[in-house]
DSSP file (Angstrom, degrees, kcal/mol; ACC not computed):
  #  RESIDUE AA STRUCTURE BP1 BP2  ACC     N-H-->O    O-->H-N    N-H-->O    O-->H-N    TCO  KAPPA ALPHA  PHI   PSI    X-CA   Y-CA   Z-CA
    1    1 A X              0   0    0      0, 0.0     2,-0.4     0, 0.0     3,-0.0   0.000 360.0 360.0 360.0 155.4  -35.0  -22.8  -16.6
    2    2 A X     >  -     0   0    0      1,-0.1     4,-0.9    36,-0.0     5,-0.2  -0.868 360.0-121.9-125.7 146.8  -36.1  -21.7  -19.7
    3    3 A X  H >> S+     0   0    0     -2,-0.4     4,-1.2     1,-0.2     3,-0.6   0.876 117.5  48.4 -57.3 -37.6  -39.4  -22.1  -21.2
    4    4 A X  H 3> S+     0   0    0      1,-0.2     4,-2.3     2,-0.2     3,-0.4   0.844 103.7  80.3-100.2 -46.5  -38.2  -24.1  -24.6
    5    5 A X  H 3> S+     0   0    0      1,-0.2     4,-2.4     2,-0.2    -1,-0.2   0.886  93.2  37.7 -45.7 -35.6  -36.1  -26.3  -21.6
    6    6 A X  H <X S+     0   0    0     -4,-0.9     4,-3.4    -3,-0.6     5,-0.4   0.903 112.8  64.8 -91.3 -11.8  -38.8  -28.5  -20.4
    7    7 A X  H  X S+     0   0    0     -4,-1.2     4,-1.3    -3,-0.4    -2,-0.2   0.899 104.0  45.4 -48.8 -42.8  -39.8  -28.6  -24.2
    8    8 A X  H  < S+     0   0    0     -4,-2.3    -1,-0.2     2,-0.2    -2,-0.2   0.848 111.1  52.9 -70.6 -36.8  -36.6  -30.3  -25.0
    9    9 A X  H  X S+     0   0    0     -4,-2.4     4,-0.5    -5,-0.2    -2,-0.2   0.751 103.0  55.0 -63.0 -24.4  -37.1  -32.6  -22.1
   10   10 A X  H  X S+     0   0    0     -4,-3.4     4,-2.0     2,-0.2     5,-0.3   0.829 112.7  51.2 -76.0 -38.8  -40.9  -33.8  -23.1
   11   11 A X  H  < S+     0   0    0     -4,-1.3     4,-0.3    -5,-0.4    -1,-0.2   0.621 105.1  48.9-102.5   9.5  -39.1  -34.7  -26.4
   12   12 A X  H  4 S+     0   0    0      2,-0.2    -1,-0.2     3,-0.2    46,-0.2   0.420 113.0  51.9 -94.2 -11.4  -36.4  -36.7  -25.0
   13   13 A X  H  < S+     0   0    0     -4,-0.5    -2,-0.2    -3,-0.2    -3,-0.1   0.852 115.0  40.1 -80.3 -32.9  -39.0  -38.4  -23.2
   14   14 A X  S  < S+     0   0    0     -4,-2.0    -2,-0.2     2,-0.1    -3,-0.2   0.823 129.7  25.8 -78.1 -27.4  -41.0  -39.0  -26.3
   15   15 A X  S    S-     0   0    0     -4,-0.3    -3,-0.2    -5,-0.3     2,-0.1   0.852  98.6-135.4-109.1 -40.6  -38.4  -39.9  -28.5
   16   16 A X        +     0   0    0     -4,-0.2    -1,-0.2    40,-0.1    -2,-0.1  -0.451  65.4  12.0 112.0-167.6  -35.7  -41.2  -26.3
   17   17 A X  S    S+     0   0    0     -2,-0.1     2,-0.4     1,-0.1    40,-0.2   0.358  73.8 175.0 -52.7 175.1  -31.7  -40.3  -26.5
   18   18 A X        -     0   0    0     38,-0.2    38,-1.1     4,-0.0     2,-0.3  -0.979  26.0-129.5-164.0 146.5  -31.5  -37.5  -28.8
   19   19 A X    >>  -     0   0    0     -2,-0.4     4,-1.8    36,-0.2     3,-0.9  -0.630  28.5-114.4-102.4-175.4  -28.4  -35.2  -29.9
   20   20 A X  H 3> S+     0   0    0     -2,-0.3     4,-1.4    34,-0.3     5,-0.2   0.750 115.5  61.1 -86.5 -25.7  -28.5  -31.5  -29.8
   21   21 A X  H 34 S+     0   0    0      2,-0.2    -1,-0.2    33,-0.2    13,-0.0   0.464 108.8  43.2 -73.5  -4.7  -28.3  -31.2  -33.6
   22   22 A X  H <> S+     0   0    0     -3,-0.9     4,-5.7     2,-0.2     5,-0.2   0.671 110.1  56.6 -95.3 -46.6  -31.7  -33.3  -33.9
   23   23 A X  H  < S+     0   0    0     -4,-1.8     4,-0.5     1,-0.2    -2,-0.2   0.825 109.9  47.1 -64.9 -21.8  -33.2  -31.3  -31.2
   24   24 A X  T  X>S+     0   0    0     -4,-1.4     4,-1.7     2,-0.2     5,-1.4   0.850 109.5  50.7 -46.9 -49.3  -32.3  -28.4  -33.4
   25   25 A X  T  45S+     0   0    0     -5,-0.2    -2,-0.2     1,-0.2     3,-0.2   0.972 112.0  49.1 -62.9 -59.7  -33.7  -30.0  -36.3
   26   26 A X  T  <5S+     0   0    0     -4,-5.7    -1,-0.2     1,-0.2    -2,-0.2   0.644 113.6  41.5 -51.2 -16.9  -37.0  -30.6  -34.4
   27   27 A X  T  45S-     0   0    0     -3,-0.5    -1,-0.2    -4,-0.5    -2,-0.2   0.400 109.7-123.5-126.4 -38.1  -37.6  -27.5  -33.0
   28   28 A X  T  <5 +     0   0    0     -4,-1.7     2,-0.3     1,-0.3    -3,-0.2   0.885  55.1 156.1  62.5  41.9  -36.5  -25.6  -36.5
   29   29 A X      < -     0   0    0     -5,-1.4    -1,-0.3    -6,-0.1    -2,-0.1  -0.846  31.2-177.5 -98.8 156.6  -34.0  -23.6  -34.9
   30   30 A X        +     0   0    0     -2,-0.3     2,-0.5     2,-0.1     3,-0.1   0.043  44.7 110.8-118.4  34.4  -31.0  -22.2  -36.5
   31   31 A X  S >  S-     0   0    0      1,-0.1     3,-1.0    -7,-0.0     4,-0.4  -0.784  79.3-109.7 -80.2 132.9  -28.9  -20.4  -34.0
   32   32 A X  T 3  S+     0   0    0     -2,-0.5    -1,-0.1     1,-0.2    -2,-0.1  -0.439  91.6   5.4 -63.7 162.2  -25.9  -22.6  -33.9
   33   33 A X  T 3  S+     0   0    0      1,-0.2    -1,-0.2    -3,-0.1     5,-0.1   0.309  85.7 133.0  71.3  22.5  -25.4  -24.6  -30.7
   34   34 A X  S X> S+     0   0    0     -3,-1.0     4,-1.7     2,-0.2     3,-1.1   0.907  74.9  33.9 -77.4 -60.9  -28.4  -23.6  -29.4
   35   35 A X  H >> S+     0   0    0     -4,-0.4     4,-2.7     1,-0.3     3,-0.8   0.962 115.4  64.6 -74.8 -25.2  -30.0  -27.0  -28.1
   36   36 A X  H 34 S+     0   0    0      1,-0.3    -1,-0.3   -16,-0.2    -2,-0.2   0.504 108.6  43.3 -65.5  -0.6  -25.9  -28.0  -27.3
   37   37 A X  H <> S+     0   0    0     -3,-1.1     4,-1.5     3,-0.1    -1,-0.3   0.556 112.8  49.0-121.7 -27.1  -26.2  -25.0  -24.7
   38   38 A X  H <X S+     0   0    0     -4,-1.7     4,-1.5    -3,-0.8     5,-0.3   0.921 110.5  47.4 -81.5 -66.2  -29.1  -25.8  -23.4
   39   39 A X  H  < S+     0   0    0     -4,-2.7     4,-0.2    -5,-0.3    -3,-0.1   0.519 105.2  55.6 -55.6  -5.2  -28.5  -29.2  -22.8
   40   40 A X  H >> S+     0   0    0     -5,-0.2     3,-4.0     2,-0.1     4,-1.3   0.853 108.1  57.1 -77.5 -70.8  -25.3  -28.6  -21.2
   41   41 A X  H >X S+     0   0    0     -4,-1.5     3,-2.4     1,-0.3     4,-0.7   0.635 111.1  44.4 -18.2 -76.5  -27.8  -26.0  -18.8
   42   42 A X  H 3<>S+     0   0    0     -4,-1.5     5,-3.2     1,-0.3     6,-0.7   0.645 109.5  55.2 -54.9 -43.6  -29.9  -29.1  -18.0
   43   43 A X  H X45S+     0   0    0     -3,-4.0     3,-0.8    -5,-0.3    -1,-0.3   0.789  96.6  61.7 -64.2 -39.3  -27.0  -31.2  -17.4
   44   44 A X  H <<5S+     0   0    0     -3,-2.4    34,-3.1    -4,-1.3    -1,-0.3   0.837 105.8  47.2 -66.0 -32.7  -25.9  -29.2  -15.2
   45   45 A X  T 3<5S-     0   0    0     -4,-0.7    -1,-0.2    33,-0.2    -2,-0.2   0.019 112.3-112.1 -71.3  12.6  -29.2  -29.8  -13.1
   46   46 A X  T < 5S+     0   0    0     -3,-0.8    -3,-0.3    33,-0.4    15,-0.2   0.795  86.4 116.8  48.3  39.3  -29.0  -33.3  -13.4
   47   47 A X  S   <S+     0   0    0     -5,-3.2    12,-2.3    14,-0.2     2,-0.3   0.489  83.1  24.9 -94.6 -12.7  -32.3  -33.6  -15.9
   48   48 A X  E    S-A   58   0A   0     -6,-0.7     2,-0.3    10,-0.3    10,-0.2  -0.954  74.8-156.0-135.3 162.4  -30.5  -34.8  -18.7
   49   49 A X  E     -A   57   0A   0      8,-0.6     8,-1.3    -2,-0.3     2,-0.1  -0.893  20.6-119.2-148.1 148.1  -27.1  -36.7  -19.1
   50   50 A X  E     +A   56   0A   0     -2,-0.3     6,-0.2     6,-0.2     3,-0.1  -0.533  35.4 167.9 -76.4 129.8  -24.4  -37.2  -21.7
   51   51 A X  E     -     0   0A   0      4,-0.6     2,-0.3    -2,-0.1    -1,-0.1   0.149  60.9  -1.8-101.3  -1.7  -24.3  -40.6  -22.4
   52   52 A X  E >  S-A   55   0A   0      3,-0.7     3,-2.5     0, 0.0     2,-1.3  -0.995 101.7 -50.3-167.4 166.0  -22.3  -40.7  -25.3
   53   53 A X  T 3  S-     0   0    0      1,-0.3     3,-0.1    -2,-0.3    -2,-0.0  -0.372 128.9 -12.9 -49.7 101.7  -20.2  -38.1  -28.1
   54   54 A X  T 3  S+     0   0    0     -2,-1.3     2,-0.4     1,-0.2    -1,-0.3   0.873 119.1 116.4  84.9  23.2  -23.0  -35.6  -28.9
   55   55 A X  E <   -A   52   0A   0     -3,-2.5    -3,-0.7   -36,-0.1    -4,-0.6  -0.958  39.2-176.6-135.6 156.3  -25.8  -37.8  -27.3
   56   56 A X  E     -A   50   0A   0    -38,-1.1   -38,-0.2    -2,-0.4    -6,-0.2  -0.764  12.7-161.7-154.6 124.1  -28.3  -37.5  -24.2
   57   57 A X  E     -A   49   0A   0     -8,-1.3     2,-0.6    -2,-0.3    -8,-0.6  -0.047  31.1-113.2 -69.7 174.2  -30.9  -38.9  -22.1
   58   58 A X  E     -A   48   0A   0    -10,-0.2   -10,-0.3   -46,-0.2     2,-0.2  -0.884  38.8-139.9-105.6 122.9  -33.3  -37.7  -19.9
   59   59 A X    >>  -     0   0    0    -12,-2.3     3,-1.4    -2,-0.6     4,-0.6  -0.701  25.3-103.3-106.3 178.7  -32.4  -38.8  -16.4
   60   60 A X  T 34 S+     0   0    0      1,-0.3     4,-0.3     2,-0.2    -1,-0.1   0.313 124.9  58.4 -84.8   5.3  -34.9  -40.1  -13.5
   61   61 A X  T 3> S+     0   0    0    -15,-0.2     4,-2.4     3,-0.1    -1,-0.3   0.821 106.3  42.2 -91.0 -47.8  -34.3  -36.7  -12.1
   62   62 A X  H <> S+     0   0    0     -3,-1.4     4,-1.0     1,-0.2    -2,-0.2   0.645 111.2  55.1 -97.2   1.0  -35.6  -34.9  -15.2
   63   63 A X  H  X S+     0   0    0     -4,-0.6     4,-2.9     2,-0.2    -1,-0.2   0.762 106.9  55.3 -46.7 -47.8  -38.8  -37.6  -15.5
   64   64 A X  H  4>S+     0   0    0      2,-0.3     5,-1.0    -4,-0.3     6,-0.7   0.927 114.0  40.3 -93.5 -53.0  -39.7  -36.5  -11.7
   65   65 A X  H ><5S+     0   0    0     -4,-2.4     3,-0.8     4,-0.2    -2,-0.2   0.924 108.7  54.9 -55.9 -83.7  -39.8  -32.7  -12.9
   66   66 A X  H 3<5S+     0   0    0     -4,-1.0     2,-2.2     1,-0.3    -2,-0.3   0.622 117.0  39.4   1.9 -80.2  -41.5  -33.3  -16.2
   67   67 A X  T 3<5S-     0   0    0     -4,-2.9     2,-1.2     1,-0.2    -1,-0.3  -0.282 121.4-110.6 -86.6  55.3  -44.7  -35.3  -13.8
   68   68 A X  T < 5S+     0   0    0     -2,-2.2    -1,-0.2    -3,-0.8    -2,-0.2  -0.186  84.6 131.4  -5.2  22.7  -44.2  -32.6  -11.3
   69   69 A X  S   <S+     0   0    0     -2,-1.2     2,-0.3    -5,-1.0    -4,-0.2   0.612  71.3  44.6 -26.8 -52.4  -42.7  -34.8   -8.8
   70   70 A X  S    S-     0   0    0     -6,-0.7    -2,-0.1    -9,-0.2     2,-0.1  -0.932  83.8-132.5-113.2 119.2  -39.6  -32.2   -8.3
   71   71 A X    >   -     0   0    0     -2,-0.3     3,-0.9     1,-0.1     4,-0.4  -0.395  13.7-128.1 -45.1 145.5  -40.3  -28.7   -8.1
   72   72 A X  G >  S+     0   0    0      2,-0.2     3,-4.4     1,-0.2    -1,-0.1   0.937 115.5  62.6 -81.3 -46.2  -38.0  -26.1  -10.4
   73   73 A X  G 3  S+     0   0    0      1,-0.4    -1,-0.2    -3,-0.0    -3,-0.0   0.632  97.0  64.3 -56.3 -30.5  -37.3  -24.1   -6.7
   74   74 A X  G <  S+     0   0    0     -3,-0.9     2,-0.5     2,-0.1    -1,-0.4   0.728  83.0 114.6 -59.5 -44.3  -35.5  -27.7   -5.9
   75   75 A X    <   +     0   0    0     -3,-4.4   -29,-0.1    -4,-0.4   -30,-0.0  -0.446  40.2 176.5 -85.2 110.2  -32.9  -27.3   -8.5
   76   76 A X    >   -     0   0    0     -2,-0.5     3,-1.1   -31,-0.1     2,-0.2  -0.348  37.6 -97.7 -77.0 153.9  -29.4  -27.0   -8.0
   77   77 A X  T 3  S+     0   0    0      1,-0.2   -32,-0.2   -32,-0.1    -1,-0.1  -0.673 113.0  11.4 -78.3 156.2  -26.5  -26.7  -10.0
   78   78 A X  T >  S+     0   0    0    -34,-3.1     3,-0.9    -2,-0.2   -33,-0.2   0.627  84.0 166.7  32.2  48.5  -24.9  -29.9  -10.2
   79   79 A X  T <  S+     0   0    0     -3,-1.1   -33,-0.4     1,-0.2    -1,-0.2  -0.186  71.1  17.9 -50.3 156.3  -28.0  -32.2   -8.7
   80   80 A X  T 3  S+     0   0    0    -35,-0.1     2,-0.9     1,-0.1    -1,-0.2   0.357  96.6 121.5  69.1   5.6  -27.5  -35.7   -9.3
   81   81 A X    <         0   0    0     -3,-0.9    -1,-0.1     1,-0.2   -35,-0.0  -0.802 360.0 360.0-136.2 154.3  -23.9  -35.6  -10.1
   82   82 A X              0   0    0     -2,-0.9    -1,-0.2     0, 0.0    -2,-0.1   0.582 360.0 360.0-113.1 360.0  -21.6  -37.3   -8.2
């Protein structure tokens, strides 16, 4: 996990699905692919999932970190998918 990661989750919780080119946008980064790499990372931990071309939520996995339900030491690759 990356510091700017749970940043990206608090603003899919505030804002709700979001693509990686918006989370770019928010964030005012310009390294290409940047939140699209990140959010793959996440995905892989089951805290976010693609729900659509280019689009992603925040799953009940990555809520439960966020309110500090789940510990980071907890995370595996490829929690929560089955």
């Amino acid at each position: 996990m990356r510091p700017v990661d749970e940043r990206i989750m608090e603003t899919m919780r505030d804002e709700g699905n979001l693509t990686p080119q918006a989370l770019d946008e928010t964030f005012g980064v310009t390294a290409a692919n940047h939140a699209s790499n990140r959010l793959s990372e996440l995905a892989k931990y089951g805290l976010v999932e693609r729900i659509g071309t280019g689009l992603y939520r925040l799953t009940d996995r990555g809520e439960a970190f966020l309110n500090e339900e789940l510990d980071a030491s907890e995370l595996t690759p490829d929690a929560g998918q089955d």
